[in-house]
PyMOL CGO cylinders between C-alpha atoms (Angstrom):
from pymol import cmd
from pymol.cgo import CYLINDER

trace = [
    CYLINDER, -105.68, -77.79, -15.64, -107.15, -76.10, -13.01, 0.3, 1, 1, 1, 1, 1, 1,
    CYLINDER, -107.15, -76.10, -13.01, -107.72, -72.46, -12.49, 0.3, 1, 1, 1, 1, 1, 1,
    CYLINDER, -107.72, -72.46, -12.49, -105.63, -70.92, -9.47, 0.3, 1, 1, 1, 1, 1, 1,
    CYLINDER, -105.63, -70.92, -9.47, -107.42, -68.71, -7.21, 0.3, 1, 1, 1, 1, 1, 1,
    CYLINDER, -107.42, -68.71, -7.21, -105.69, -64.90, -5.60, 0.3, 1, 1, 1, 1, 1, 1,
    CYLINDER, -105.69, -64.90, -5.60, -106.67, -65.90, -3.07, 0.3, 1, 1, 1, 1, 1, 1,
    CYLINDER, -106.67, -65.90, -3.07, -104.88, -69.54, -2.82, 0.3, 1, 1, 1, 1, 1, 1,
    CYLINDER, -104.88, -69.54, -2.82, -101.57, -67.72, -4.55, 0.3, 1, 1, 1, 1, 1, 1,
    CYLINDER, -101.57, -67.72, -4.55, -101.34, -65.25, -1.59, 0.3, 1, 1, 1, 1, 1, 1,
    CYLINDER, -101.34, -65.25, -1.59, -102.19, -68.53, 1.20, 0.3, 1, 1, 1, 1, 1, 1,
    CYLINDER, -102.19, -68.53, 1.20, -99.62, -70.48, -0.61, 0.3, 1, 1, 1, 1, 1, 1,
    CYLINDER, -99.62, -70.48, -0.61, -97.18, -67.24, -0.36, 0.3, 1, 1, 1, 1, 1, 1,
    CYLINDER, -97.18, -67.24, -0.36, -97.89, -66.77, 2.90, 0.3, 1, 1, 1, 1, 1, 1,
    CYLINDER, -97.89, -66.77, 2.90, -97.30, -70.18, 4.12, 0.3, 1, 1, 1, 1, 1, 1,
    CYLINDER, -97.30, -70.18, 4.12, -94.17, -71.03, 2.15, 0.3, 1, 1, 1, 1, 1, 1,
    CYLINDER, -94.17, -71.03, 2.15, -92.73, -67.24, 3.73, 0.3, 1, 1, 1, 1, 1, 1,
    CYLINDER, -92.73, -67.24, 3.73, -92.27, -65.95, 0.17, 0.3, 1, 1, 1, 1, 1, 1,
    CYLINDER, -92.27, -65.95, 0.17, -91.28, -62.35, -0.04, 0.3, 1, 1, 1, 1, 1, 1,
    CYLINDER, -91.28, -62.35, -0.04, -92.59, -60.29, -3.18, 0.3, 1, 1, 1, 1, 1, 1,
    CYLINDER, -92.59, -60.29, -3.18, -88.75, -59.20, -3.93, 0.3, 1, 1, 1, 1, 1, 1,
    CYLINDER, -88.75, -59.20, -3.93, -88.76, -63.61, -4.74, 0.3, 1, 1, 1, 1, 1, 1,
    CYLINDER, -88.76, -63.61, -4.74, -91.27, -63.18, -7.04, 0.3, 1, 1, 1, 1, 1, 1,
    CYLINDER, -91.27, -63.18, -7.04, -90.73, -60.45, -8.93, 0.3, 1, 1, 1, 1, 1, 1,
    CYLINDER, -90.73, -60.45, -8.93, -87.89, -58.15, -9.57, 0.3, 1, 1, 1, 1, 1, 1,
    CYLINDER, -87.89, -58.15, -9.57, -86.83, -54.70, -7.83, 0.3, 1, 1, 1, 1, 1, 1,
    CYLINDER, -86.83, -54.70, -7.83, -88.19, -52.92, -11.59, 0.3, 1, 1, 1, 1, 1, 1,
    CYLINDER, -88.19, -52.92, -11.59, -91.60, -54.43, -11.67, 0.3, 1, 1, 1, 1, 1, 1,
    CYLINDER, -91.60, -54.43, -11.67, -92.10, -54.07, -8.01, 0.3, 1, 1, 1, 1, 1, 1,
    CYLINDER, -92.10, -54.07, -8.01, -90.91, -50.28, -8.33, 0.3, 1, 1, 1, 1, 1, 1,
    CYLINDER, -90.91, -50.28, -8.33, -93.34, -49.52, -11.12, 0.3, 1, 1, 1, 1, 1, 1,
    CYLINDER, -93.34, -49.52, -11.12, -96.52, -51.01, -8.58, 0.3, 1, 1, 1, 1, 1, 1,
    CYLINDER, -96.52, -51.01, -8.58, -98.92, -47.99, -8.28, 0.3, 1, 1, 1, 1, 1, 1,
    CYLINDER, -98.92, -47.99, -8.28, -99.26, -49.08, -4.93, 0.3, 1, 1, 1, 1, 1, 1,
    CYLINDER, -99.26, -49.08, -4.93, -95.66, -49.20, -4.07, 0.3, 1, 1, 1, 1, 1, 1,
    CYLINDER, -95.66, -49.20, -4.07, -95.13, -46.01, -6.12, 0.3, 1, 1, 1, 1, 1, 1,
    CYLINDER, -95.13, -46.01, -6.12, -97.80, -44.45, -3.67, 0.3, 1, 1, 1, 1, 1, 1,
    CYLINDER, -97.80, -44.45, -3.67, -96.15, -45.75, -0.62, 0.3, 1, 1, 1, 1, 1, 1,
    CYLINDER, -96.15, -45.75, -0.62, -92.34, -44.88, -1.71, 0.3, 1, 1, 1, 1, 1, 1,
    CYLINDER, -92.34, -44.88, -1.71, -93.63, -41.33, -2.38, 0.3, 1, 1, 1, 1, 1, 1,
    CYLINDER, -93.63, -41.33, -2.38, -95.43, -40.97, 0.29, 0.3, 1, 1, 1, 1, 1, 1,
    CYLINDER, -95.43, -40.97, 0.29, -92.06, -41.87, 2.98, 0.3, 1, 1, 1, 1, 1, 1,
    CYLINDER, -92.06, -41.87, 2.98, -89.76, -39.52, 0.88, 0.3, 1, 1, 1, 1, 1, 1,
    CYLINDER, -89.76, -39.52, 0.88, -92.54, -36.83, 1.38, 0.3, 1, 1, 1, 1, 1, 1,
    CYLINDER, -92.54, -36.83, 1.38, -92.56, -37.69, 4.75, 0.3, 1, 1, 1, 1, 1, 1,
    CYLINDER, -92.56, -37.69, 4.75, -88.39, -37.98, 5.17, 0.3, 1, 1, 1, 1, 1, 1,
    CYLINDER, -88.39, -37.98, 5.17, -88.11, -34.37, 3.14, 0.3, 1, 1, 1, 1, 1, 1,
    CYLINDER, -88.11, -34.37, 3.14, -90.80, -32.63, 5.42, 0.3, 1, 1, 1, 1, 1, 1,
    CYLINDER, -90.80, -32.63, 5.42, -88.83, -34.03, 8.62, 0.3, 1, 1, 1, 1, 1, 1,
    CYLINDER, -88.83, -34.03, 8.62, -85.71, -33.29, 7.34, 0.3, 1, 1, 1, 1, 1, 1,
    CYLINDER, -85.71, -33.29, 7.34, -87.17, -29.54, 6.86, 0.3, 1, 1, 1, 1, 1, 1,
    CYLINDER, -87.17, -29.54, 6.86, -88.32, -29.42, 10.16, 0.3, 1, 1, 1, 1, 1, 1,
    CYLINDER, -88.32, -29.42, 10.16, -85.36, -30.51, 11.50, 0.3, 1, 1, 1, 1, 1, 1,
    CYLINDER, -85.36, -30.51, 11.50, -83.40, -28.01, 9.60, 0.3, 1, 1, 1, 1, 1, 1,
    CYLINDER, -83.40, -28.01, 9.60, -85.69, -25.38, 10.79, 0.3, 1, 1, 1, 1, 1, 1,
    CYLINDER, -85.69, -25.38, 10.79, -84.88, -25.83, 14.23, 0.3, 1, 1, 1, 1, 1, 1,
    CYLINDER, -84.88, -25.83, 14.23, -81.22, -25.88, 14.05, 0.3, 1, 1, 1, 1, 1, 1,
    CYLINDER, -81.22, -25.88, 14.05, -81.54, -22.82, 12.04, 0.3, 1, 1, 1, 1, 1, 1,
    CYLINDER, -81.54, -22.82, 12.04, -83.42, -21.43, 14.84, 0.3, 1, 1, 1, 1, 1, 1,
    CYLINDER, -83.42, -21.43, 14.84, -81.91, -22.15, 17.73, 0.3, 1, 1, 1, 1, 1, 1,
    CYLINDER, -81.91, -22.15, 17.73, -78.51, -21.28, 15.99, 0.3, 1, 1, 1, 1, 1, 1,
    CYLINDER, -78.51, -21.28, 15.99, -80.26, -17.85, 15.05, 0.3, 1, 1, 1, 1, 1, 1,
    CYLINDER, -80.26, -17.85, 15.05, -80.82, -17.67, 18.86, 0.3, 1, 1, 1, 1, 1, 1,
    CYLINDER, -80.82, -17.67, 18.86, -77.89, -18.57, 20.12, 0.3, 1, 1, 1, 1, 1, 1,
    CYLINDER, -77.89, -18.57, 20.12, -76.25, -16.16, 17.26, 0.3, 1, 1, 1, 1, 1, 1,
    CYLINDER, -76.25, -16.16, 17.26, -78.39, -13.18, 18.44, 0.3, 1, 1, 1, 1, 1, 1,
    CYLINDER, -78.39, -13.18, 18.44, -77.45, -13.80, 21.98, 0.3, 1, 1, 1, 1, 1, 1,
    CYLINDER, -77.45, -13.80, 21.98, -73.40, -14.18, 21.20, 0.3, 1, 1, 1, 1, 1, 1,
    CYLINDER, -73.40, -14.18, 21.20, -73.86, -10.97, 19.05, 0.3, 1, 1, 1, 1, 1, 1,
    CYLINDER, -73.86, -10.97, 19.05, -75.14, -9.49, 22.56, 0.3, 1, 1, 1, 1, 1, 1,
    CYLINDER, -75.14, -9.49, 22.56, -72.78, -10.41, 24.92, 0.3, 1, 1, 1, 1, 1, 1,
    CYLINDER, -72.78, -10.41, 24.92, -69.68, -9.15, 22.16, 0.3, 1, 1, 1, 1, 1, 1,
    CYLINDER, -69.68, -9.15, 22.16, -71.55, -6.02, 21.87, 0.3, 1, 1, 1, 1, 1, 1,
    CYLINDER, -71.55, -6.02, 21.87, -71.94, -5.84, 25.66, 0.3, 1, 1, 1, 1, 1, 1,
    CYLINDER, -71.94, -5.84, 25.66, -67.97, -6.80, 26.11, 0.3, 1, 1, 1, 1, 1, 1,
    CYLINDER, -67.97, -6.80, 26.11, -66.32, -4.40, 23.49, 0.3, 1, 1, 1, 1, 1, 1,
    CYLINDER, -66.32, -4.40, 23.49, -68.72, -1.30, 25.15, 0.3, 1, 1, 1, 1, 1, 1,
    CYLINDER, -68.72, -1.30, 25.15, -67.82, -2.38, 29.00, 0.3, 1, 1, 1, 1, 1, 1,
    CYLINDER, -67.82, -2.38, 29.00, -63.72, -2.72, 27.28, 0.3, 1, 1, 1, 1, 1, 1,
    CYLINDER, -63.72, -2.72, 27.28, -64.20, 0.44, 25.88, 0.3, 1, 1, 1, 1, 1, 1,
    CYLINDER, -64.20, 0.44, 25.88, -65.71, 1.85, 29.28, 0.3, 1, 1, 1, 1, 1, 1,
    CYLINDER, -65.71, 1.85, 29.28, -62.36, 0.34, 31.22, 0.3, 1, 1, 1, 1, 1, 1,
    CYLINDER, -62.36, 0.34, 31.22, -59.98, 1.78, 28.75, 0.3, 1, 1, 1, 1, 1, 1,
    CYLINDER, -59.98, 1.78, 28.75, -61.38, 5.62, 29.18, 0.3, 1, 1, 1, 1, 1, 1,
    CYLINDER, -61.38, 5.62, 29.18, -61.46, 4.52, 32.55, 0.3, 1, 1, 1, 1, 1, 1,
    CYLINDER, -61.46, 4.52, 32.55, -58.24, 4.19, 32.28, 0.3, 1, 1, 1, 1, 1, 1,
    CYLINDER, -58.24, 4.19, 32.28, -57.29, 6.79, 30.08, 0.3, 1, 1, 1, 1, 1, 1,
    CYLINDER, -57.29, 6.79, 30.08, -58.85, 9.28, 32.32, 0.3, 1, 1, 1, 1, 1, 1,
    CYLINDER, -58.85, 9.28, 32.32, -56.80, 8.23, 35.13, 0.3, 1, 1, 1, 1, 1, 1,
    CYLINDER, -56.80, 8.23, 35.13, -53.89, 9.51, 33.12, 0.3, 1, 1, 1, 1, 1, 1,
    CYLINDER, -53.89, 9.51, 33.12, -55.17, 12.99, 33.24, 0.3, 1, 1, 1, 1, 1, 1,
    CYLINDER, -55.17, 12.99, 33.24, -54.51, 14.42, 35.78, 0.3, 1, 1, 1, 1, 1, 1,
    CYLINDER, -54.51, 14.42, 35.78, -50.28, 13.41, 35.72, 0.3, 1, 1, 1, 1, 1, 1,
    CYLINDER, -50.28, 13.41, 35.72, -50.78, 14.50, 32.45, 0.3, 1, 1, 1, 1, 1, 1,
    CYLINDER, -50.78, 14.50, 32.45, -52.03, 18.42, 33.59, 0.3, 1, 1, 1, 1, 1, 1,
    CYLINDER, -52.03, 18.42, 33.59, -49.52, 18.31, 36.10, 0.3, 1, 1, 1, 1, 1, 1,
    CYLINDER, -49.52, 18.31, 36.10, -46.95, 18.16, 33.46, 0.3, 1, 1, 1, 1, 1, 1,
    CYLINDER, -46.95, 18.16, 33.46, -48.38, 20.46, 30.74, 0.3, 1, 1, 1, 1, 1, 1,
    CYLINDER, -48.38, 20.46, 30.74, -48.91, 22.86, 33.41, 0.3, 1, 1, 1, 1, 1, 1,
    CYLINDER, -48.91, 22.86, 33.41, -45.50, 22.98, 33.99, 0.3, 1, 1, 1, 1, 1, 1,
    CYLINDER, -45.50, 22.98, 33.99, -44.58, 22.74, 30.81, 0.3, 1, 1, 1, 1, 1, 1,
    CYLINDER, -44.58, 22.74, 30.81, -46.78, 25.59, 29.33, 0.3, 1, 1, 1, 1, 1, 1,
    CYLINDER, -46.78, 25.59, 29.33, -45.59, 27.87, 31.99, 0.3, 1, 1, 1, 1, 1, 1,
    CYLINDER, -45.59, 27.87, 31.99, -49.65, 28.65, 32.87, 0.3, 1, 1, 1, 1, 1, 1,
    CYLINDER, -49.65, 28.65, 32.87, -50.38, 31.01, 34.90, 0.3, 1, 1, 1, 1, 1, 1,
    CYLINDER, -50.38, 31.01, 34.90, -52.27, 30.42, 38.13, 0.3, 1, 1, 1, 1, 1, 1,
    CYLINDER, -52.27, 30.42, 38.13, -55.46, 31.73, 36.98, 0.3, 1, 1, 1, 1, 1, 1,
    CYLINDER, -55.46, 31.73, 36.98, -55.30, 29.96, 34.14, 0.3, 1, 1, 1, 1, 1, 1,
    CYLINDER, -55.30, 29.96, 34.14, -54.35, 26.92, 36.15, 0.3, 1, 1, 1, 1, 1, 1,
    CYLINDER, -54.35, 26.92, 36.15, -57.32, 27.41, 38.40, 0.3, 1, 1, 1, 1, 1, 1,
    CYLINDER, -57.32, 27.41, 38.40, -59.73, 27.54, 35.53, 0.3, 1, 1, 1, 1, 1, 1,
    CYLINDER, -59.73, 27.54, 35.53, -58.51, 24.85, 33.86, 0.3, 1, 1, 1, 1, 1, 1,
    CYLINDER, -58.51, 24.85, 33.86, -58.18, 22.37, 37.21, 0.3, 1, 1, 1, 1, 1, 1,
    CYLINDER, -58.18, 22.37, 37.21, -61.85, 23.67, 37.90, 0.3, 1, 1, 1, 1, 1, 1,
    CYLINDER, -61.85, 23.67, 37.90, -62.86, 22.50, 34.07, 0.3, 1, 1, 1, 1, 1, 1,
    CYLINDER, -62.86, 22.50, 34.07, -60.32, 19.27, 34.06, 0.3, 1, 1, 1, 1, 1, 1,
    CYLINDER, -60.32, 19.27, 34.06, -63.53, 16.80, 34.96, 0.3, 1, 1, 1, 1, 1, 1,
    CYLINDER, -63.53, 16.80, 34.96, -65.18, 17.52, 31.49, 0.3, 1, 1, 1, 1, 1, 1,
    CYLINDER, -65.18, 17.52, 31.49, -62.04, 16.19, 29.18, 0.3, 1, 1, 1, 1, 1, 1,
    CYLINDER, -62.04, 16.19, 29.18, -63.28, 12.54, 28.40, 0.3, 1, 1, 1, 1, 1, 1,
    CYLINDER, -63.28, 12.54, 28.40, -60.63, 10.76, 25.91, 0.3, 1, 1, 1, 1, 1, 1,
    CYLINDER, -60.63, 10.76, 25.91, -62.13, 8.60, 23.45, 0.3, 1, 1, 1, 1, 1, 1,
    CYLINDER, -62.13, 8.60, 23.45, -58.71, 6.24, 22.30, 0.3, 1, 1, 1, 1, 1, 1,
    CYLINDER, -58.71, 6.24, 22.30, -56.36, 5.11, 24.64, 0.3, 1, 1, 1, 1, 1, 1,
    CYLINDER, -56.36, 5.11, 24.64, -53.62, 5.22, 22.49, 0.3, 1, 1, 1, 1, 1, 1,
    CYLINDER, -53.62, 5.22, 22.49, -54.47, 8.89, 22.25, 0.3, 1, 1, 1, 1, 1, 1,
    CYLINDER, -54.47, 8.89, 22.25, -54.68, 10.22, 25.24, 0.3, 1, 1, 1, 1, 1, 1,
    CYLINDER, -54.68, 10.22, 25.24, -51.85, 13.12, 25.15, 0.3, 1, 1, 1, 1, 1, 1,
    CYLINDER, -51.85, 13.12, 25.15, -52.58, 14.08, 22.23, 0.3, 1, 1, 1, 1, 1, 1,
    CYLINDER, -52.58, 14.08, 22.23, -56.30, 14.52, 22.70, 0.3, 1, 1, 1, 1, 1, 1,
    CYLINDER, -56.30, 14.52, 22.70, -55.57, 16.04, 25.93, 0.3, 1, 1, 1, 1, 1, 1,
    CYLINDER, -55.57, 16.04, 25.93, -53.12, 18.72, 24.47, 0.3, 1, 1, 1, 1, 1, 1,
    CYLINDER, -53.12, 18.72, 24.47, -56.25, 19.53, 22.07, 0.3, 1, 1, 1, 1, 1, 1,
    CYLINDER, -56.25, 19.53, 22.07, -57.98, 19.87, 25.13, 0.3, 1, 1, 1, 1, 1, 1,
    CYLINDER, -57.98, 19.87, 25.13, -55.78, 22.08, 27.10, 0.3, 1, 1, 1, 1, 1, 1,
    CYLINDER, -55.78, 22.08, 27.10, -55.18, 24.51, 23.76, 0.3, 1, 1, 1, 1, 1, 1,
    CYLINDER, -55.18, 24.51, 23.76, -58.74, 25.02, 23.61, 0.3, 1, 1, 1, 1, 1, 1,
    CYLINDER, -58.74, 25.02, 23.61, -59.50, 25.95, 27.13, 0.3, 1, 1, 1, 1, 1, 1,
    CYLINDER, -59.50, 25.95, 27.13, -56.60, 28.23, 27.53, 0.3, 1, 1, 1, 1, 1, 1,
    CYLINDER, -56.60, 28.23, 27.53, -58.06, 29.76, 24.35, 0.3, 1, 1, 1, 1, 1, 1,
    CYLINDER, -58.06, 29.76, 24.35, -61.41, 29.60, 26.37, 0.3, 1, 1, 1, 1, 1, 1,
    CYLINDER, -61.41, 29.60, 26.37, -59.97, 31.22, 29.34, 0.3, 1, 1, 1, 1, 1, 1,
    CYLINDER, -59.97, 31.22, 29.34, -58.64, 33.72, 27.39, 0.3, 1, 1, 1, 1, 1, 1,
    CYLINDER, -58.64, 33.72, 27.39, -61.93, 34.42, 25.94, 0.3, 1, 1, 1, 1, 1, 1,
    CYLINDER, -61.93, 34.42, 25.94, -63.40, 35.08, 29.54, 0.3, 1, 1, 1, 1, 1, 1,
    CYLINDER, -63.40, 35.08, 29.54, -60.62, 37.00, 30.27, 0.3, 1, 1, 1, 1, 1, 1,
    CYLINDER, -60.62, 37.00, 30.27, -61.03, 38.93, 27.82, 0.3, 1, 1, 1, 1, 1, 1,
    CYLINDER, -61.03, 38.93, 27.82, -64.66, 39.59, 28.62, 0.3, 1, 1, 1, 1, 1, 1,
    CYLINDER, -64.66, 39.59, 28.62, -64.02, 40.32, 32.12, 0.3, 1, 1, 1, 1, 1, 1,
    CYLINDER, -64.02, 40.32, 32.12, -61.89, 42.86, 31.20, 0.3, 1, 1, 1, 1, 1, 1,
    CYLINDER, -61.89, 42.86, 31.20, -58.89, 40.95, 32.71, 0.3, 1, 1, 1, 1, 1, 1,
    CYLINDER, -58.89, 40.95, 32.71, -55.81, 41.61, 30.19, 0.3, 1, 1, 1, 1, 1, 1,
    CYLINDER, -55.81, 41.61, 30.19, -52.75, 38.61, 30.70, 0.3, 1, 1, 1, 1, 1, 1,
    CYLINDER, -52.75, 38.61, 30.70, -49.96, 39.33, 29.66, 0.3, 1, 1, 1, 1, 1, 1,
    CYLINDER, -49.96, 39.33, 29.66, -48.39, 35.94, 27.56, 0.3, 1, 1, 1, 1, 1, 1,
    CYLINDER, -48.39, 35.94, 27.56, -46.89, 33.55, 30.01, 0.3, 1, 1, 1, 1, 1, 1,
    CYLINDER, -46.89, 33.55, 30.01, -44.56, 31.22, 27.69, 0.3, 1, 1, 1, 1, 1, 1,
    CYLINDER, -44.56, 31.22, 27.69, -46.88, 27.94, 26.62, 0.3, 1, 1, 1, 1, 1, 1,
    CYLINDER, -46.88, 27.94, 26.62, -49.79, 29.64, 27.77, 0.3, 1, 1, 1, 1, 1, 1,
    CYLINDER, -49.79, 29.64, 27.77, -52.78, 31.02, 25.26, 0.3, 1, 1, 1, 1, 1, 1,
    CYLINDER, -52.78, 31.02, 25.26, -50.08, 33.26, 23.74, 0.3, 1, 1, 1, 1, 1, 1,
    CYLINDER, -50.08, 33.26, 23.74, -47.37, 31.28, 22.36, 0.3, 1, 1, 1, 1, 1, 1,
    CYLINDER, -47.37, 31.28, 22.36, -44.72, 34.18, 22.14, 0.3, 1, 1, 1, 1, 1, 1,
    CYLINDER, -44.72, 34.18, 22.14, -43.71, 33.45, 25.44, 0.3, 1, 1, 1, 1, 1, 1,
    CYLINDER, -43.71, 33.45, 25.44, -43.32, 36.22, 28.36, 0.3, 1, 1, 1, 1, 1, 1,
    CYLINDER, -43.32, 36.22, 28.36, -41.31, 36.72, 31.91, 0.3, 1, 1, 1, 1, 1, 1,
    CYLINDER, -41.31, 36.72, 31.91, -45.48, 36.31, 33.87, 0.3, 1, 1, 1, 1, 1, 1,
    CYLINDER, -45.48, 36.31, 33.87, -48.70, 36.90, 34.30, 0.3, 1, 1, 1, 1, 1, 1,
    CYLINDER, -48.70, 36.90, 34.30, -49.84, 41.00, 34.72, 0.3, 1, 1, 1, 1, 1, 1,
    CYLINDER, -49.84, 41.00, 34.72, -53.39, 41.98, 34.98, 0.3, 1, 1, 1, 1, 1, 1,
    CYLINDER, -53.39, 41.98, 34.98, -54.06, 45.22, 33.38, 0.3, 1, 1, 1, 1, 1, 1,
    CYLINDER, -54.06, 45.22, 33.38, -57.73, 46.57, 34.77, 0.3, 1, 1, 1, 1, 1, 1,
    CYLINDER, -57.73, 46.57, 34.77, -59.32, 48.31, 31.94, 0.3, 1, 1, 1, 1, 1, 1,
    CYLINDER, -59.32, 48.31, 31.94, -59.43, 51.94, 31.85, 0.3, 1, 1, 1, 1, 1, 1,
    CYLINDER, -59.43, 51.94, 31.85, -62.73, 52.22, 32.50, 0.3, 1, 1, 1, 1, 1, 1,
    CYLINDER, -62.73, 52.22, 32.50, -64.23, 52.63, 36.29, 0.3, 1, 1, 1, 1, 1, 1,
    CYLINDER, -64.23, 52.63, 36.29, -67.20, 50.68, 35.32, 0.3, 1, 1, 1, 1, 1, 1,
    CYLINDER, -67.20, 50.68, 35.32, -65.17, 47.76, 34.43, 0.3, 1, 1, 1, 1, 1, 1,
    CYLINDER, -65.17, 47.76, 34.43, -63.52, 47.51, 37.55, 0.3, 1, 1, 1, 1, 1, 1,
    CYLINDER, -63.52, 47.51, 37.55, -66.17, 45.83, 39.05, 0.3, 1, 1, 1, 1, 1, 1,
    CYLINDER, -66.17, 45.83, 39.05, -65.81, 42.93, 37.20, 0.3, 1, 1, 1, 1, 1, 1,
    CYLINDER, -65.81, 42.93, 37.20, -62.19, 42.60, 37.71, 0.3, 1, 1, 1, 1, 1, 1,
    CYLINDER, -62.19, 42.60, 37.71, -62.68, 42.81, 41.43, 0.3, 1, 1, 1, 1, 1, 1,
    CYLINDER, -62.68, 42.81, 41.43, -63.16, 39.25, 43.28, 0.3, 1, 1, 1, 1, 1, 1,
    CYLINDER, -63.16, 39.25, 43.28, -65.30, 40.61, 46.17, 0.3, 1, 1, 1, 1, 1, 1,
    CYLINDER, -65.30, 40.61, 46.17, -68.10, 41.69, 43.33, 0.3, 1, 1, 1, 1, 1, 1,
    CYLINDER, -68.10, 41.69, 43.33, -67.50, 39.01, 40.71, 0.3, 1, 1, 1, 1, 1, 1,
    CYLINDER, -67.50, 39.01, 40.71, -68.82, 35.22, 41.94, 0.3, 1, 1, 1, 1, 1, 1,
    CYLINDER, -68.82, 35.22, 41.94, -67.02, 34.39, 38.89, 0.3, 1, 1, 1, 1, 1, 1,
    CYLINDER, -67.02, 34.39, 38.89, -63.30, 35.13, 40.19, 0.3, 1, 1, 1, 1, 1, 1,
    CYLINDER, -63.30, 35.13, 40.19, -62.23, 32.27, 43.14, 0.3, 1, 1, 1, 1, 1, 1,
    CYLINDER, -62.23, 32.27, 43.14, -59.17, 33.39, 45.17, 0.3, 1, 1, 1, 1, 1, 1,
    CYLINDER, -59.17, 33.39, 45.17, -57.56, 30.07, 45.41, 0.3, 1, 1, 1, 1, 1, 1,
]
cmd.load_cgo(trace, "trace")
C-alpha cells in the first residue's frame, strides 16, 4: 500500500468539497489549537465590541440624562418664579384688606404701602399667612421708628398694639429738642401723604 501524501488528502478534500465538520467531529475540531486560537480570538473580539458598544449607550444616555436633569431643574425654578409671581400679585388685595381689618392708622399705612415692595412670599399656598407675618413685623417696625422719632401712637385696634383704641394721637415728647424730629418740614423722614 501506498503512502498518502498532506498534501494529496487536502487536493482530494478540496476537490470532492469536503468540509472538516465531515471529517471529524464538533469535539476534536474544538480541541484544534488552531481553532482554539481562532474561537478565542472572535469572542475577544465580540466582548471588546460589545464593551464599546455599551460604553456609548452609557454615554450618550449619561448625556442625554445630564441635559433632562437641566431642563427639570430649569422648569421647577422658572414654575417656582411664576407662582411668586403670582403670589405677589395677591398682595396688594391682600393689604387692602388687613388694612382695613387692623384698623391701621394712616401713618402706619403710609409706611407700610411705602415698604409693601420688599414682602416676597416663598409658597403659594401660603401667601396670607406669610403676609400677616409680614405685616406684624413691620407695624412692630414702625412702631420702633416711632418710637425713635419721638412720635407716641396711641393703639389703633389691629394695629402694633393689640388692645385696641378709638385712633391714632401723636403725643410730641416733652422735650423742645425733640420737636424737631416730630416736625415734617425738618424731618426728610416724615412724607405728608
Amino acid at each position: 500500500m501506498e503512502k498518502v501524501t498532506i498534501d494529496e488528502v487536502r487536493d482530494l478534500i478540496k476537490a470532492d468539497k469536503i468540509k472538516p465538520s465531515d471529517l471529524f467531529g464538533a469535539d476534536i475540531l474544538a480541541e484544534d489549537p488552531s481553532v482554539k486560537g481562532l474561537i478565542e480570538t472572535e469572542n475577544r473580539r465580540a466582548v471588546a465590541g460589545e464593551y464599546a458598544h455599551r460604553k456609548r449607550g452609557e454615554e450618550g444616555f449619561d448625556k442625554t440624562k445630564g441635559e433632562l436633569e437641566k431642563q427639570l431643574a430649569d422648569l421647577k425654578a422658572e414654575a417656582n418664579t411664576l407662582r411668586i409671581a403670582t403670589a405677589t400679585g395677591k398682595v396688594r388685595p391682600l393689604y387692602d384688606a388687613q388694612k382695613v381689618t387692623r384698623k391701621l392708622t394712616e401713618k402706619q399705612a403710609t409706611f407700610i404701602e411705602g415698604r409693601l415692595d420688599k414682602f416676597k412670599p416663598t409658597k403659594l399656598e401660603d401667601v396670607e399667612k406669610e403676609f400677616n407675618f409680614y405685616l406684624d413685623s413691620e407695624v412692630d417696625e414702625f412702631g420702633k421708628i416711632a418710637k425713635l422719632m419721638g412720635i407716641e401712637e396711641k393703639a389703633a385696634g389691629g394695629g402694633g398694639d393689640k388692645s385696641g383704641g378709638t385712633g391714632p394721637e401723636v403725643t410730641p415728647a416733652g422735650d423742645a429738642t425733640l420737636n424737631k424730629y416730630i416736625d415734617p418740614a425738618k424731618n426728610l423722614f416724615i412724607k405728608l401723604a
